[in-house]
N, C-alpha and C positions, 0 to 999 in steps of 0.2 A: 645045698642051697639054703635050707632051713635054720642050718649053723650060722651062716655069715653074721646075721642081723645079731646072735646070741653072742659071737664072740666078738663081733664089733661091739657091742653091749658092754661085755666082759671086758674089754680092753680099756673103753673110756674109762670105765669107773673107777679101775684099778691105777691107772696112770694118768687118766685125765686131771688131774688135779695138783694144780704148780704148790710146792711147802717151800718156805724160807726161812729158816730158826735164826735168829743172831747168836752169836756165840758169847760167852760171859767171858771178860781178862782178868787177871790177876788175881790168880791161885793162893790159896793158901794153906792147901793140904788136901789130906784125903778123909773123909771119915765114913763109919759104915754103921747098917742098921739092920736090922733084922726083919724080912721082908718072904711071909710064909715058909717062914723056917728056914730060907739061904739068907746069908749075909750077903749085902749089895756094896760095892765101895760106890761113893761118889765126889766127885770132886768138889771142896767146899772154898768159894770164891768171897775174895776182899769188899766187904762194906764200910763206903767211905763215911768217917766220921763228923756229924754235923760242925758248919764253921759259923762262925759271924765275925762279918768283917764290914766294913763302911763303903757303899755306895758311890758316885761322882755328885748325884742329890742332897749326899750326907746322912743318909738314911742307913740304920744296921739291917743288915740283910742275910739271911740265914741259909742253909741247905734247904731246911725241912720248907722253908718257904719256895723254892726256886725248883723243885722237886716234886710237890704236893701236885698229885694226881696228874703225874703227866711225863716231863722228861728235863732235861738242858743238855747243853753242850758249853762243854770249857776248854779255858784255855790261856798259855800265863804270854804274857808281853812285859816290855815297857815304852814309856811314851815318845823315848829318845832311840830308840832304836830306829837303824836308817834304812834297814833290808826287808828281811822275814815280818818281821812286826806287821807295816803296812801294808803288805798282802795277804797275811792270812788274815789281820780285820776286813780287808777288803771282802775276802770271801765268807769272814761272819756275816759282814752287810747283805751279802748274797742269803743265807740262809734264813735270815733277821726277816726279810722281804717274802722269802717262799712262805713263811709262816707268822706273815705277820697277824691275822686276822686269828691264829689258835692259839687260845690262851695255855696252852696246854706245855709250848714250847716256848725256853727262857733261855737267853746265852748268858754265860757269864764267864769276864776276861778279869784275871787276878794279874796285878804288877810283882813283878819280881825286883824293883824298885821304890820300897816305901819311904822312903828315905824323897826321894825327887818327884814322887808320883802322889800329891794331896790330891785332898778333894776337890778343888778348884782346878789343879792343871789332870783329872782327869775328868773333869765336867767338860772341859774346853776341846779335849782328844775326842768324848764323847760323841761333843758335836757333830764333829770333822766326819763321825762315821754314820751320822743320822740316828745314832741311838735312840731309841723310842723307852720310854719312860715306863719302867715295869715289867720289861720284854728283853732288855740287855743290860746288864749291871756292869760297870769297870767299879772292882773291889781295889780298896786298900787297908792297910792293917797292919797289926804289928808284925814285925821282920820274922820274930820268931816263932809266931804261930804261921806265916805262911811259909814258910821254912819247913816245917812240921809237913803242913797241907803238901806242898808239893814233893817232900821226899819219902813222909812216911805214907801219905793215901795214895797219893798218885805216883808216887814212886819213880818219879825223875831224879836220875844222878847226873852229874857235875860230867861236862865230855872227860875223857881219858885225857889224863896228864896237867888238868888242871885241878886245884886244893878245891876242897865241899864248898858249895856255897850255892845262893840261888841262882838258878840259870832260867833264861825264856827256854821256851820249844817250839819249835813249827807245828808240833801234835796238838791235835783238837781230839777230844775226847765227848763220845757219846755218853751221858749218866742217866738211869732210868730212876722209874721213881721209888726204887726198892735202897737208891745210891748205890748203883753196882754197875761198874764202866764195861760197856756193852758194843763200843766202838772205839777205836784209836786210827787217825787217819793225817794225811799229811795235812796242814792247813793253807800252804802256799800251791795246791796241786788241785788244778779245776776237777779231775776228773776222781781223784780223791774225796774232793767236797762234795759232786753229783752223787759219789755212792754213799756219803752220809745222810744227804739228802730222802736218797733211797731206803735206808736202813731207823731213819727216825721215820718215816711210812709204815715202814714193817712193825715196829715196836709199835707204834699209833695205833695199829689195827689189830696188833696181838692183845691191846686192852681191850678194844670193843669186841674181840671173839675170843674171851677166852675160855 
């Protein structure tokens, strides 16, 4: 009888307590260190390289800015697209909204069309989605540097059977503030969207206890 209340005791404390790690994407080796005399391997993950690219405001906009002490979530469109496009903005809308009030989180949609996509006809797309001034940027820029962005950092390829070149994607991509992609999730898929939702929480909170 004496035991129960001890190993009721024992059992919360040991298991009582939910953990959720987010996982890091895109590997880029192994390296190891010396860690009281054993060698450790650990796996050493891709940091995405700062950009600057132009606003729908017309303002140059950076990583280190949209990243600073906090989080984003990206993701590439273009304005003529008739499908995917305006559903997964829809669902940035969605996300733009859960946090609109924490300066902490920033979306930002890159065109995979610079060429048709100024700053004018992305002011006007902007709109359409409620972008809030500071909080969701629509970047544009030169071809070749977001070229670069999306196949060297984030590492999107061109579908099978068609030549290189830039492509949209339905992927919304979690980036923390270290620039290191921490989610990759469908962005036309509500329940997709809810566990990003979920997962820029977790990161949230992994700042304030760390």
């Amino acid at each position: 009888m004496l035991l129960v209340p001890v190993l009721a005791f024992v059992f919360l404390y040991t298991f009582g307590t939910n953990r959720y790690a987010l996982p890091t994407y895109l590997p880029t080796g192994v390296d190891s260190t010396l860690v009281e005399g054993k060698w450790r391997r650990d796996t050493v993950f891709h940091q995405l390289a700062d950009f600057r690219f132009t606003s729908q405001s017309g303002r140059v906009v950076t990583q280190r800015e949209v990243a600073a002490n906090g989080l984003y979530v990206a993701n590439f469109f273009y304005t003529t697209c008739p499908g995917a496009c305006p559903r997964m903005n829809s669902q940035m809308a969605r996300v733009q909204e859960r946090y609109r009030k924490d300066p902490r989180v920033k979306l930002v949609s890159f065109t995979v069309d610079p060429a048709q996509d100024s700053v004018a006809v992305l002011e006007r797309y902007a709109e359409q989605y409620g972008a809030i001034a500071g909080k969701w940027f629509f970047l544009t820029g030169d071809k070749t540097a977001l070229y670069r962005l999306i196949t060297d950092e984030f590492r999107l390829e061109a579908p099978k059977g068609q030549a290189p070149g830039i492509e949209h994607s339905q992927k919304l991509y979690l980036v923390d503030r270290d620039h290191r992609v921490r989610g990759i999730y469908d962005g036309t898929k509500t329940k997709d969207v809810e566990r990003l939702m979920t997962e820029i929480d977790v990161l949230l909170y992994s700042y304030e206890h760390e």
